[in-house]
N, C-alpha and C positions, 0 to 999 in steps of 0.2 A: 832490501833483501833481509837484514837483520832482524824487521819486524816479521816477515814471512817465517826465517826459519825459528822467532818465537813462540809462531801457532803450533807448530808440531808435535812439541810435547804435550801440548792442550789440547791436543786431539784425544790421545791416549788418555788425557786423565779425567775428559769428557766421555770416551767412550766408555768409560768405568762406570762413571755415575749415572749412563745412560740405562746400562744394561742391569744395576743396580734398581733403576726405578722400572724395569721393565718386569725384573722379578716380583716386585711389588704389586702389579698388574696381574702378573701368569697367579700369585699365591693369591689376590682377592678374588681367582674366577672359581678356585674349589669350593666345591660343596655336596657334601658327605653322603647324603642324601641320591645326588646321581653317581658319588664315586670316581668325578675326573682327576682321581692322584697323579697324573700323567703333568699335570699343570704345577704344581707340588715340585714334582722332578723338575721342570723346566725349571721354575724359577731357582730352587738349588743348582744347578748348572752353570747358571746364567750370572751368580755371583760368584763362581769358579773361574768363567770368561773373565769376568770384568776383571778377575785379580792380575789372569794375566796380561791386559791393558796400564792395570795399574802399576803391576813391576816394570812396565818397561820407559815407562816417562820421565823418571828420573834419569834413566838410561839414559835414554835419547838426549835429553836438556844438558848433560854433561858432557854428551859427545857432540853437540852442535855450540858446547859455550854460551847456552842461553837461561843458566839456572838463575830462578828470579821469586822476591818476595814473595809476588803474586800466583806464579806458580805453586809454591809449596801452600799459599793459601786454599788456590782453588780444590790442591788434593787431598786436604784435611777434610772440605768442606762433601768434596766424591766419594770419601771413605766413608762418610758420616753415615749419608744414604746408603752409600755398597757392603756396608759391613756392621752397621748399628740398625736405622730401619728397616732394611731390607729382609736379613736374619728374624729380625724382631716380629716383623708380618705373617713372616712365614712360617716362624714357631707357634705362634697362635692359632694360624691357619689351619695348619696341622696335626694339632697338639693339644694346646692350650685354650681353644674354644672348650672342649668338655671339662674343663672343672666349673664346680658350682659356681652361684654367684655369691658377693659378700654383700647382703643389703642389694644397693643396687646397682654395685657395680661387679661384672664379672671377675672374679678371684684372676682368670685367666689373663684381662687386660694387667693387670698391677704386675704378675710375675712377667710376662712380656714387654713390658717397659722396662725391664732392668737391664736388659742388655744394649738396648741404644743409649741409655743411661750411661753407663760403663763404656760404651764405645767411643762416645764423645767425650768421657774424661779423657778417657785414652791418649784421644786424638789431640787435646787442648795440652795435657800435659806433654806430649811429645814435641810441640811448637815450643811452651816456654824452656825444656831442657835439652841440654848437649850430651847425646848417648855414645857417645866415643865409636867404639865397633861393635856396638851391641844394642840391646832394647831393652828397656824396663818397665816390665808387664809383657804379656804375650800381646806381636803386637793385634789391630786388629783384624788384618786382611786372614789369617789364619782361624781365625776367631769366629770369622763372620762366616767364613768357607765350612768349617768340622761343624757347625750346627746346624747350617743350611744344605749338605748334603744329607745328613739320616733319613728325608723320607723315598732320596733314589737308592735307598740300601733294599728296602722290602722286596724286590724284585729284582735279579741281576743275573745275567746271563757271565757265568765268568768260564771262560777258556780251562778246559781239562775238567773244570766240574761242574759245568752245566747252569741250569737254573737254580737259583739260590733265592731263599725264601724267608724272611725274615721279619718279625712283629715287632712293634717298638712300644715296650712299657713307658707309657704315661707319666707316671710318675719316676719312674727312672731317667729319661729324659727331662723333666722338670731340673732333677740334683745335677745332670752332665750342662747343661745351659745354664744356670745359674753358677756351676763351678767355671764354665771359661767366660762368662760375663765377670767374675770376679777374679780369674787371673789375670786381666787387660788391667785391669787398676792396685795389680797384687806388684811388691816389686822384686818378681824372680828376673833377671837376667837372662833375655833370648838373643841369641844369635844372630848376624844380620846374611842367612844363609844364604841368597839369593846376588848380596852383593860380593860375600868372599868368592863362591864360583865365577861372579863374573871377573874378580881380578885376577882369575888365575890363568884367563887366558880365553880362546877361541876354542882349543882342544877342549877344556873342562865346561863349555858351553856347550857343542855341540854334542856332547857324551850325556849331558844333564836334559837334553832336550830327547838323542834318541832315547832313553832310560823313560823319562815320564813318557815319551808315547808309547811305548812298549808297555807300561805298565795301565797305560789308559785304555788301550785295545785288550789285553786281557782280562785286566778285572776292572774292569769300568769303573762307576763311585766307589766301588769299596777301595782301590789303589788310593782314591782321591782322599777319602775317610782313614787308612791305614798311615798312608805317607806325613798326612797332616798331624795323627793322632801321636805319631813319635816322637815328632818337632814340638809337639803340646810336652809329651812323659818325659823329654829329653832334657828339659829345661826345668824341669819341676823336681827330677831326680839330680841336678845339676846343683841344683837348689839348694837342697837336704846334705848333701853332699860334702860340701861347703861348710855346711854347718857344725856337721857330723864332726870335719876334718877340723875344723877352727873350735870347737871344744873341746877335740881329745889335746891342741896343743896345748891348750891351757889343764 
């Protein structure tokens, strides 16, 4: 029975990696040429799913008493895919195919590898250190999430304003990916929000779940892009803050 209720958490932190490498598939079937961005979407989506697969395994493995070496391995190794190459495909995909080439390799492949680059330090470094109630670096489930929805932002139907319509500079999206591939490996101090709600109770879960659905039926990726984008500013102005404060004492 105890190895049964072992598998369970491994479901979740499989179905993470799964939906991770399925994004990977939906971002290699674009191509510009016929215009299927619809694919694009999916796979931004799809690494949204798997996050929430991915928050809940820890969940579960501590409510069934079966947290295990292996486990936390396997989730390092889910993340790597759901939030370093999965991101990283799909920026390219999207994005970073039109820059030039350097010689003979495309400019685009090199800036696109910086961020599974980054994800995986993330990931290695959060294995060897003990983060108390907090994170150092953003971690990467957020990371992987606010870069891989921008191309379901171009098109969105949001409640009270209709169709919203939206072009994504090239090169401005280059500096927004490369700034949170470099905050994963930056050491600001993020919150572990997802675990304080949950100790606060069954009220402060079920409030946090109807909240995100209400905000996911209104404004669809942009909710997912805005809600994400705070927890990014919140922790950076968190940051500076700190600083600001810890100078003027001295």
């Amino acid at each position: 029975m105890g190895k049964c209720k072992a598998i369970i958490p491994s479901i979740f932190t499989m179905g993470n990696m799964i939906l991770g490498f399925f994004s990977i598939l939906f971002s290699a079937q674009y191509d510009p040429n016929i215009g299927n961005h619809q694919t694009l979407v999916i796979a931004g989506l799809l690494i949204f799913v798997g996050a929430i697969f991915d928050s809940c395994d820890g969940a579960v493995a501590r409510a069934l008493e079966v947290v295990s070496e292996i486990g936390m391995q396997l989730d390092s190794f889910a993340d790597a895919v759901a939030y370093g190459l999965a991101p990283g495909v799909l920026a390219y995909q999207a994005y970073l195919y039109q820059l030039p080439e350097l010689y003979i390799i495309p400019s685009g492949f090199l800036i696109a590898a910086v961020f599974p680059v980054c994800a995986v330090y993330r990931l290695a470094r959060f294995n060897c250190e003990d983060t108390g109630d907090g994170f150092k670096g953003l971690p990467s489930p957020p990371a992987g999430i606010i870069v891989a929805i921008v191309p379901a932002l171009s098109h969105t139907d949001i409640l009270f304003a209709g169709e919203v319509y939206y072009t994504v500079n090239v090169y401005g999206y280059i500096a927004f990916y490369i700034l949170i591939a470099f905050l994963m490996v930056s050491t600001i101090d993020y919150s572990k929000l997802f675990a304080i709600i949950w100790r606060k109770g069954i009220a402060a879960r079920l409030i946090t779940f109807f909240v995100i659905l209400f905000l996911l039926i209104a404004f669809k990726a942009w909710s997912i892009f805005i809600v994400t984008g705070i927890y990014v500013f919140f922790g950076i102005l968190k940051h500076f803050y700190k600083l600001a404060t810890g100078l003027a004492g001295k």
